[in-house]
KEBALUM-994631 format. One record per residue (C-alpha): residue number from 1; x, y, z. Coordinates in pm, 1 decimal, decimal comma. Example, Ala and Ser with C-alpha at 12.3 -4.5 7.8 and 13.67 -1.06 7.14 Angstrom:
// KEBALUM-994631
ATOM_1_1230,0_-450,0_780,0
ATOM_2_1367,0_-106,0_714,0
END
This chain:
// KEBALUM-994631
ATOM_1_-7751,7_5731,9_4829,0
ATOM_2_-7434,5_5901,2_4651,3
ATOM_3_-7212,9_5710,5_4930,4
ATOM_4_-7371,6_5365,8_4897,8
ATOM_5_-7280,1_5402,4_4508,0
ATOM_6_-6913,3_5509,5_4563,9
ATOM_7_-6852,5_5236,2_4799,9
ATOM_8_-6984,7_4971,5_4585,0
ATOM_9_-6748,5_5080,8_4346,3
ATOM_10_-6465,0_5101,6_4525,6
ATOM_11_-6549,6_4722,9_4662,0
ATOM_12_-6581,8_4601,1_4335,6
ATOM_13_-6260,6_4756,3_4244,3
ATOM_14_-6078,8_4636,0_4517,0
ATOM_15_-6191,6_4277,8_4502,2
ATOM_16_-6116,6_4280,1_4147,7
ATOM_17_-5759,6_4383,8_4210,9
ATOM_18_-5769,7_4103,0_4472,2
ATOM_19_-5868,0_3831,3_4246,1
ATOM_20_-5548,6_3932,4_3994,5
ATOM_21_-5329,9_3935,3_4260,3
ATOM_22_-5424,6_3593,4_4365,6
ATOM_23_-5422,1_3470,4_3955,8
ATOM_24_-5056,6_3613,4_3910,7
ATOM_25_-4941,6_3430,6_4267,1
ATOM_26_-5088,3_3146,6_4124,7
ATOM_27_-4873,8_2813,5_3997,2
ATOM_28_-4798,5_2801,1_3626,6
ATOM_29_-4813,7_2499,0_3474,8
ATOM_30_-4584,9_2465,9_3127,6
ATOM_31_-4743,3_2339,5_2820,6
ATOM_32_-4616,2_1998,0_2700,4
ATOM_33_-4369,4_2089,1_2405,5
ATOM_34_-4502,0_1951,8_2110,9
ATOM_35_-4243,8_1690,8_1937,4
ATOM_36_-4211,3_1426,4_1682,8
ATOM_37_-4062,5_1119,2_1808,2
ATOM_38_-3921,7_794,5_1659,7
ATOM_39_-3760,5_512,9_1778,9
ATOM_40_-3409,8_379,0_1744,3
ATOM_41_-3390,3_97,6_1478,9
ATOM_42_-3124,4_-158,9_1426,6
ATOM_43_-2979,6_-294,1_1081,0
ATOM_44_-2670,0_-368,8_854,5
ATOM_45_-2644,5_-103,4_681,4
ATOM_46_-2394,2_-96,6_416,9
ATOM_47_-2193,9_244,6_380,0
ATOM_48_-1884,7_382,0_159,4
ATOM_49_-1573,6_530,2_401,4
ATOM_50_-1402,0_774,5_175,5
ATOM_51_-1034,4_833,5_152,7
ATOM_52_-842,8_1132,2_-80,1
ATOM_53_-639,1_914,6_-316,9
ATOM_54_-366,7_1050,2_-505,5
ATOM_55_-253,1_748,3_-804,9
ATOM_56_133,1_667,6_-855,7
ATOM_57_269,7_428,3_-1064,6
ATOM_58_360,3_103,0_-947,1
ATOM_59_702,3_191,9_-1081,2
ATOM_60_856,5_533,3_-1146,7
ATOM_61_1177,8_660,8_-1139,6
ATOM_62_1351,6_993,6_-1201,9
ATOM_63_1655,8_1011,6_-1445,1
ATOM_64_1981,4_1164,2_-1335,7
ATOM_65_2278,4_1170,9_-1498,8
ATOM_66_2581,9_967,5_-1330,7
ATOM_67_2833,1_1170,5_-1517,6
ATOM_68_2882,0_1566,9_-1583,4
ATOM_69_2894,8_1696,7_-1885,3
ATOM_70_2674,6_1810,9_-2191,1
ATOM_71_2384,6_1684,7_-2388,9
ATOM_72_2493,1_1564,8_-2702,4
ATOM_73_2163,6_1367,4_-2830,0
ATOM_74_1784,9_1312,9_-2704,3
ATOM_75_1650,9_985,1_-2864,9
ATOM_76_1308,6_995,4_-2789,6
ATOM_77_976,4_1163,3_-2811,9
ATOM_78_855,7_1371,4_-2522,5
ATOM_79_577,0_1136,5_-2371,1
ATOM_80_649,4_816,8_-2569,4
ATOM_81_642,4_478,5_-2464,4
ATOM_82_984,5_340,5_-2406,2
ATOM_83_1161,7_-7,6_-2333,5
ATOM_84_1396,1_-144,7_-2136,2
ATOM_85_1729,8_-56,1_-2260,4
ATOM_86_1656,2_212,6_-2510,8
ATOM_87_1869,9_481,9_-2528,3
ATOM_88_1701,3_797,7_-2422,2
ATOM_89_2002,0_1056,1_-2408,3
ATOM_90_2354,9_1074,4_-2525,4
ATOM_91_2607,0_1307,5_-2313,9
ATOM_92_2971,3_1384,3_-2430,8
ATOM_93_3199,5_1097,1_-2393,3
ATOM_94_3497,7_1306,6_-2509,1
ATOM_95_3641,8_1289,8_-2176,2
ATOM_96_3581,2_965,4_-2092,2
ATOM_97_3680,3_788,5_-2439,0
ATOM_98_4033,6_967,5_-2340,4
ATOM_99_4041,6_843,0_-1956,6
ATOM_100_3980,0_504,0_-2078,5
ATOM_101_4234,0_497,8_-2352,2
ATOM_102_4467,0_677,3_-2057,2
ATOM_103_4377,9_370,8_-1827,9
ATOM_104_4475,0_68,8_-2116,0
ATOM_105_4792,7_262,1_-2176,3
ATOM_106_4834,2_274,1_-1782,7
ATOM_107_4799,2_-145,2_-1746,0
ATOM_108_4992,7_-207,5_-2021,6
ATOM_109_5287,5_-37,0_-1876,5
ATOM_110_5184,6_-229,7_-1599,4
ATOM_111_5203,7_-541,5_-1728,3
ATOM_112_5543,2_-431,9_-1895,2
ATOM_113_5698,6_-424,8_-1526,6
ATOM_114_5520,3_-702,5_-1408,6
ATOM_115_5709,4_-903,2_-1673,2
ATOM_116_6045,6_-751,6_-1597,4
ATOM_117_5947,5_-795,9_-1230,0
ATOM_118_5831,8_-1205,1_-1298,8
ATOM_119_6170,0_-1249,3_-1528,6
ATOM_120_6409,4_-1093,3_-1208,8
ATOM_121_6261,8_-1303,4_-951,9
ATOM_122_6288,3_-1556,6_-1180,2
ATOM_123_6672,7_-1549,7_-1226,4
ATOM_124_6740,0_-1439,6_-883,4
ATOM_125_6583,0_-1829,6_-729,6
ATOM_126_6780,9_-1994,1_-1012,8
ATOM_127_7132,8_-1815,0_-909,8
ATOM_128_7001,1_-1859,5_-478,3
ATOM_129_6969,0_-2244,1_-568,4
ATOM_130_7386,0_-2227,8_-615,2
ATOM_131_7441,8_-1984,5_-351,7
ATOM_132_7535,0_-1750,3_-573,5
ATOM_133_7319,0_-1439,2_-476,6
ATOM_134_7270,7_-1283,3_-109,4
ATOM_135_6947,3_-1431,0_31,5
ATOM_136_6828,8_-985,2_36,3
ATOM_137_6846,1_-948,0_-336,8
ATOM_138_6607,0_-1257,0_-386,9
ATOM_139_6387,9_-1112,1_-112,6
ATOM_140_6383,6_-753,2_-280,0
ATOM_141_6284,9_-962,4_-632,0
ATOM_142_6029,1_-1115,7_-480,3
ATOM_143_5859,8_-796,0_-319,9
ATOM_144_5886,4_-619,1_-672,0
ATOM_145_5693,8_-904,4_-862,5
ATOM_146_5418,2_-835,7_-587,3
ATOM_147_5393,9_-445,9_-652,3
ATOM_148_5423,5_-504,7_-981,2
ATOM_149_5101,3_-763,7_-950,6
ATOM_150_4939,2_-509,8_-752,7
ATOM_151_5009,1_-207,2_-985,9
ATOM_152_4848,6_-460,8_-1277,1
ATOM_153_4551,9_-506,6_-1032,6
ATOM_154_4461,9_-137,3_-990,8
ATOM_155_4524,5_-79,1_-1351,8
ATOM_156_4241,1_-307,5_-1438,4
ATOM_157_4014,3_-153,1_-1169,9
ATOM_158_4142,6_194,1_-1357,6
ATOM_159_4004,4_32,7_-1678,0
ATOM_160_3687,7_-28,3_-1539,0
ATOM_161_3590,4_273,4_-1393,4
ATOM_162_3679,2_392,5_-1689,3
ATOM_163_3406,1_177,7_-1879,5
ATOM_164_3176,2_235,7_-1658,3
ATOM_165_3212,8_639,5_-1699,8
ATOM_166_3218,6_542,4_-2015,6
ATOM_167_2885,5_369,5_-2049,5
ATOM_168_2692,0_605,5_-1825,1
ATOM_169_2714,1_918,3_-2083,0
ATOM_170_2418,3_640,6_-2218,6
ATOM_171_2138,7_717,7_-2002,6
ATOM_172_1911,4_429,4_-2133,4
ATOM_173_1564,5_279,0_-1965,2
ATOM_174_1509,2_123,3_-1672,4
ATOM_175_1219,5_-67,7_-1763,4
ATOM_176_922,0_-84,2_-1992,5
ATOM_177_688,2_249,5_-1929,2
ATOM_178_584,8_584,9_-2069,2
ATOM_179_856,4_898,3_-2038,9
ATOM_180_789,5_1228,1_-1983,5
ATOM_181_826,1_1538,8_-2129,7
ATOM_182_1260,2_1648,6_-2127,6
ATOM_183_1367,7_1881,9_-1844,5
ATOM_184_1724,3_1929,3_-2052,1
ATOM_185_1777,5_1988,1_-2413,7
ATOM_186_2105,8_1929,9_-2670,5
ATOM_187_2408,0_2108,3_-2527,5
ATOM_188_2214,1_2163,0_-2135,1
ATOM_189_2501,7_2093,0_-1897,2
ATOM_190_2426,6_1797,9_-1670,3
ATOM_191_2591,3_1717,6_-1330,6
ATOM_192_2628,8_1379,5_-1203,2
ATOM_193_2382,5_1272,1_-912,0
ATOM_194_2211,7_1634,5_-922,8
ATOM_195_2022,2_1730,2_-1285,2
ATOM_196_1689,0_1607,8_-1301,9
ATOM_197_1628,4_1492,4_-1666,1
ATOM_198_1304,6_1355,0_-1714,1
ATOM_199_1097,0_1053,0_-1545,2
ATOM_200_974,4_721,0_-1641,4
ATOM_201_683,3_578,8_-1499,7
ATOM_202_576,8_194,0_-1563,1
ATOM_203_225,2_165,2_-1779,4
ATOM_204_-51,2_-95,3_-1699,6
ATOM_205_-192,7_-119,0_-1329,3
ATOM_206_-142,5_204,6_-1105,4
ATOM_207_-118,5_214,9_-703,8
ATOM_208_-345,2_416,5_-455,2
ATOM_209_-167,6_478,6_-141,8
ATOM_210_-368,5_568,8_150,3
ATOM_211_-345,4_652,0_514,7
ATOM_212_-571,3_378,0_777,0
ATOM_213_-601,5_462,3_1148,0
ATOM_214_-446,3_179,2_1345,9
ATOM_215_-803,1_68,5_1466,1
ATOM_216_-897,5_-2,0_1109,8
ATOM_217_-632,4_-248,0_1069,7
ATOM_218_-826,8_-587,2_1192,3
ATOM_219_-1049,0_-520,4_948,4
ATOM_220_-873,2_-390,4_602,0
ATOM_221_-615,7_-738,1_716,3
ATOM_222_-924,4_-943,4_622,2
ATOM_223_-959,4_-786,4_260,1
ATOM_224_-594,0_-811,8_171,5
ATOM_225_-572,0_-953,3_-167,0
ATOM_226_-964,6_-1047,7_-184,9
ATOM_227_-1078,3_-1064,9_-575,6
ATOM_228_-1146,5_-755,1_-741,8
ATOM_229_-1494,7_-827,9_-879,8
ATOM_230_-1659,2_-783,8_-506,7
ATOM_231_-1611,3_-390,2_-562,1
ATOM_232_-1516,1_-327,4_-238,8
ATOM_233_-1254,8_-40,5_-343,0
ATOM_234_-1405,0_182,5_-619,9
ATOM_235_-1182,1_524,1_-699,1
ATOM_236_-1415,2_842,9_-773,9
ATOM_237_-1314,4_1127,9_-960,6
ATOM_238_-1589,2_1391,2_-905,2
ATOM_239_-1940,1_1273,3_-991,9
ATOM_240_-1751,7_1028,3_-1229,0
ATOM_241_-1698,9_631,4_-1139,0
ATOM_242_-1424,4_424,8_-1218,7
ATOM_243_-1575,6_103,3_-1371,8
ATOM_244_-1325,6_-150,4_-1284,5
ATOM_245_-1316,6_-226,1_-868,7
ATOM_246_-985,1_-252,9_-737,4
ATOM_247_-782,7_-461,5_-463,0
ATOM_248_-630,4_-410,1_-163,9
ATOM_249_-256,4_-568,6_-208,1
ATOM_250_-53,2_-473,3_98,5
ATOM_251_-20,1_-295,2_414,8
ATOM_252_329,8_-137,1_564,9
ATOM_253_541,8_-273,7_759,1
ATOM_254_483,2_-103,3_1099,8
ATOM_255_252,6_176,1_1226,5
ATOM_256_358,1_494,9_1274,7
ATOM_257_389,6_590,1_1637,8
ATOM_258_377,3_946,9_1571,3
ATOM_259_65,7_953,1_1379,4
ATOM_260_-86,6_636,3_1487,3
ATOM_261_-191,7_533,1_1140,2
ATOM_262_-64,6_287,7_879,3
ATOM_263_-7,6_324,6_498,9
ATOM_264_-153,9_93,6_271,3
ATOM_265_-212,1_35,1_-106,0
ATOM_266_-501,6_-22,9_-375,1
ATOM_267_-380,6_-149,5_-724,3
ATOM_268_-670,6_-43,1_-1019,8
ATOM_269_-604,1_-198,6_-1350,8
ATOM_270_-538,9_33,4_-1643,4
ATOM_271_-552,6_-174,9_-1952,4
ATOM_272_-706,3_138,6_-2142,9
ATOM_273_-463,2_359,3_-1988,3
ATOM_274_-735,7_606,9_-1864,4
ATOM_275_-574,9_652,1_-1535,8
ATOM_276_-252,1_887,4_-1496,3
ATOM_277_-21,5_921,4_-1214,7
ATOM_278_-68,8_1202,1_-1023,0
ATOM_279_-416,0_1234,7_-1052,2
ATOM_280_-627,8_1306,2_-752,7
ATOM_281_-972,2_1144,8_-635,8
ATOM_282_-1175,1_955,4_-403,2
ATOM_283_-1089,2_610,3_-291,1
ATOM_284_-1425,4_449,8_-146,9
ATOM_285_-1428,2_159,2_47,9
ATOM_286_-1744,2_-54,7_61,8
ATOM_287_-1820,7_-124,9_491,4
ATOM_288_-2104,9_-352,2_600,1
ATOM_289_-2186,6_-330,5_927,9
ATOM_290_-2217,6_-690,3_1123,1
ATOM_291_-2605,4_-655,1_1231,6
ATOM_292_-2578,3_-480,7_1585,1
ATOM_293_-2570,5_-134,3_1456,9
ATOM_294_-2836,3_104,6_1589,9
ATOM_295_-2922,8_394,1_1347,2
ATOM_296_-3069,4_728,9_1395,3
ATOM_297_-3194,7_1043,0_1195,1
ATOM_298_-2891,3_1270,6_1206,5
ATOM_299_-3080,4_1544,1_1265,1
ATOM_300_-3193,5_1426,3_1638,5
ATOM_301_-2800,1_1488,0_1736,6
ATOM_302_-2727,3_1789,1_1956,0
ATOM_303_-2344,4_1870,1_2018,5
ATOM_304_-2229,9_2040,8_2341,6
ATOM_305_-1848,0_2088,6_2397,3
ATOM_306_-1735,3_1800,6_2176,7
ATOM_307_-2022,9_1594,4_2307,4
ATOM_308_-2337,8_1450,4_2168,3
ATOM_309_-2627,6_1443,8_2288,9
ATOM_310_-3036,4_1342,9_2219,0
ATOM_311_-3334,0_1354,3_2396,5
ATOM_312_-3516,9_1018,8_2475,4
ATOM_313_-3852,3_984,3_2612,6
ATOM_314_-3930,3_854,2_2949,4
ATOM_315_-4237,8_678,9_3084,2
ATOM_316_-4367,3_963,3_3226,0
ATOM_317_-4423,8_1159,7_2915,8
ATOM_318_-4114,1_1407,7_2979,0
ATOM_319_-3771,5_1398,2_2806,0
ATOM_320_-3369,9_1314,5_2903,7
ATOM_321_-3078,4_1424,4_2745,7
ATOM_322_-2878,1_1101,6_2716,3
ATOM_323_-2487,3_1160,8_2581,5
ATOM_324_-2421,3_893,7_2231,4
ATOM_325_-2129,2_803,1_2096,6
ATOM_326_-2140,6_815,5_1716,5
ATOM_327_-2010,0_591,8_1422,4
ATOM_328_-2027,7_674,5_1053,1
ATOM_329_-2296,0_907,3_913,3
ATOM_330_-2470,9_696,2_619,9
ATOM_331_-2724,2_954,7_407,2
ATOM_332_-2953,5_1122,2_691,2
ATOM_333_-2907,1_857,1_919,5
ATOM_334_-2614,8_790,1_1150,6
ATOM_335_-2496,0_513,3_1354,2
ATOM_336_-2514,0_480,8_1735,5
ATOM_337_-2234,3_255,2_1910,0
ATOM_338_-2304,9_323,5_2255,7
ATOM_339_-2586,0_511,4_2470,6
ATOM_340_-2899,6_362,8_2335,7
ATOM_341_-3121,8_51,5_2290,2
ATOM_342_-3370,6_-61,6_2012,2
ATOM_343_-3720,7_59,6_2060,1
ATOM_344_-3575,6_389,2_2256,3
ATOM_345_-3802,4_686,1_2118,5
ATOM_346_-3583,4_963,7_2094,8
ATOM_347_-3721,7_1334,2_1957,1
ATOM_348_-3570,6_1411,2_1590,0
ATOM_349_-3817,6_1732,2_1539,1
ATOM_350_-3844,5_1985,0_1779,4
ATOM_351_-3486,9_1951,2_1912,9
ATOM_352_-3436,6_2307,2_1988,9
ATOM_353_-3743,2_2380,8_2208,6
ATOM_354_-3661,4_2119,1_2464,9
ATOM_355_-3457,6_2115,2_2796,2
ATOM_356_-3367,2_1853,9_3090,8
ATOM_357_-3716,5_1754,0_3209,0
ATOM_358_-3956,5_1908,4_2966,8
ATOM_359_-4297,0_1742,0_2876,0
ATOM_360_-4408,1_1680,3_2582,2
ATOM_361_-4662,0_1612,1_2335,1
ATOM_362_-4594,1_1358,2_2030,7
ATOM_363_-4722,0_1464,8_1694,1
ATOM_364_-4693,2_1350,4_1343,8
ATOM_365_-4413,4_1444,2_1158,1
ATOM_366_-4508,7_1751,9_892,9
ATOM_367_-4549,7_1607,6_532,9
ATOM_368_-4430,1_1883,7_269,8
ATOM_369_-4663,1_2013,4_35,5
ATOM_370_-4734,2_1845,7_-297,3
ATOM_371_-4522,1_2046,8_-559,0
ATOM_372_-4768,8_2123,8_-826,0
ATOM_373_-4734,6_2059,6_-1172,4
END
């Protein structure tokens, strides 16, 4: 009786180990991956590109003396508005007052011989039209009356340098604007061409000069010069707004082949002088899309080695990575331009449980709770 019992239990125990064997050996079939899916719309959406803008006046330029020497007068206030012609500073003309006067005495010696010269030649043709002088002294005459011209010629350049020397220890306006704050004070010693003295930048309407890649260039060519009031340019300084729109006004010459992009230029009015040069912002530019544009949640994107990537569904309930090229991100949405079609469902929750292949189950996308009061 004993016996009977123990082999019963081993049997049982042996069939049991059996029956797990055969479960483990057993095909495993994977659960379907549970995954919110929606499917690729199309649209014209309208978006802002965004360019750093740094604003420079339409006209500027930096004042340098065109003569050495040292300040004798400032005739302005630092940051005043100035006009065209005003004198701004005064440097010592001691020097050149005296090279001029040197130069006036120089031509009228000049002129001195060039008389004596005009009154030989003169006598010399009178006395050669009775044969009485050798044919060489009228000849020799004649050659002195033209150095003597000449010598009266450079005098008068002499003289004019000389004014001109003269005149630039005046360092006056180029044109109606606003001058900065002095860089040299009375008695600073200036050198011609070199010292920087101070700037003076025109006031009014200021320039926004921005970089475009080369590609961009059929389209900004269509909003040269368009009106102002469609806001297509708007300049951002932070979370503050311009309010007036600007215009696009020009674009370079050439493209540059080393950097494949092309400079071009925004003007903003600045009747109320709020703008500065040299202030930095945000130049956006208002882009419509022309209708064919596919969009999709941003977060259904998966990069791999520079590449991007999302999963579509297929008709047999599984998913494939399919590689998109992308446009310009607009909120949580970006644009597709190539790699899908409307009505493609693609997965945008649930990205990172997925592989090549994998099955899966659709499910509502998770509404956040209500935030109580």
């Amino acid at each position: 009786m004993r016996n009977r019992l123990y082999t019963a239990i081993i049997g049982s125990i042996v069939l049991a180990a059996c029956g797990q064997q055969a479960q483990q050996a057993g095909p495993m079939v994977p659960s379907a991956v549970k995954v919110t899916l929606e499917a690729v719309q199309e649209g014209s959406p309208v978006y802002y590109e965004e360019f750093p803008a740094t604003l420079t006046a339409l006209d500027q330029v930096e004042l340098r003396p065109q003569v050495s020497g040292f300040v004798t007068g400032i005739h302005f206030k630092d940051g005043q508005k100035v006009r065209k012609g005003q004198l701004l500073y005064s440097i010592d003309a001691q020097l050149y007052n005296a090279n001029y006067q040197q130069a006036v005495a120089n031509l009228n010696v000049q002129e001195a011989n060039l008389s004596r010269a005009q009154k030989d030649a003169d006598r010399y043709h009178e006395l050669q039209k009775n044969d009485a002088v050798a044919r060489q002294l009228v000849d020799n005459a004649d050659a002195a009356l033209e150095v003597a011209q000449k010598q009266v010629e450079a005098a008068k350049a002499a003289i004019a340098a000389a004014q001109t020397s003269v005149r630039y220890t005046r360092v006056i306006a180029p044109f109606d604007g606003v001058i900065g704050i002095s860089l040299v004070k009375p008695g600073a010693p200036v050198t011609a061409g070199q010292t920087l003295m101070n700037t003076v930048s025109s006031v009014g309407d200021v320039a926004v000069d921005f970089n475009l890649d080369q590609s961009q260039i059929y389209h900004f060519t269509s909003l040269l010069n368009k009106p102002a009031k469609d806001s297509i340019f708007v300049l951002s300084f932070g979370e503050d707004h311009y309010p007036v729109p600007g215009r696009l006004v020009l674009l370079d010459r050439a493209v540059d082949a080393q950097t494949g992009t092309i400079k071009a230029r925004v003007v903003f009015p600045n009747k109320e002088e709020r703008l500065r040069t040299g202030m930095n912002g945000t130049l956006r530019v208002k882009n419509q899309t022309n209708g064919s544009s596919l969009l999709i949640p941003y977060k259904a994107v998966t990069e791999q080695l520079g590449e991007f990537f999302v999963y579509r569904k297929t008709d047999s309930s599984t998913v494939s990575q399919q590689k998109v090229v992308l446009g310009t991100q607009i909120g949580t949405n970006i644009i597709v331009k190539t790699g899908l079609q409307v009505g493609d469902s693609i997965v945008t929750q649930g990205v990172q449980n997925l592989r090549e292949g994998a099955k899966i189950e659709s499910v509502p996308a998770p509404t956040s709770a209500p935030v109580k009061q």
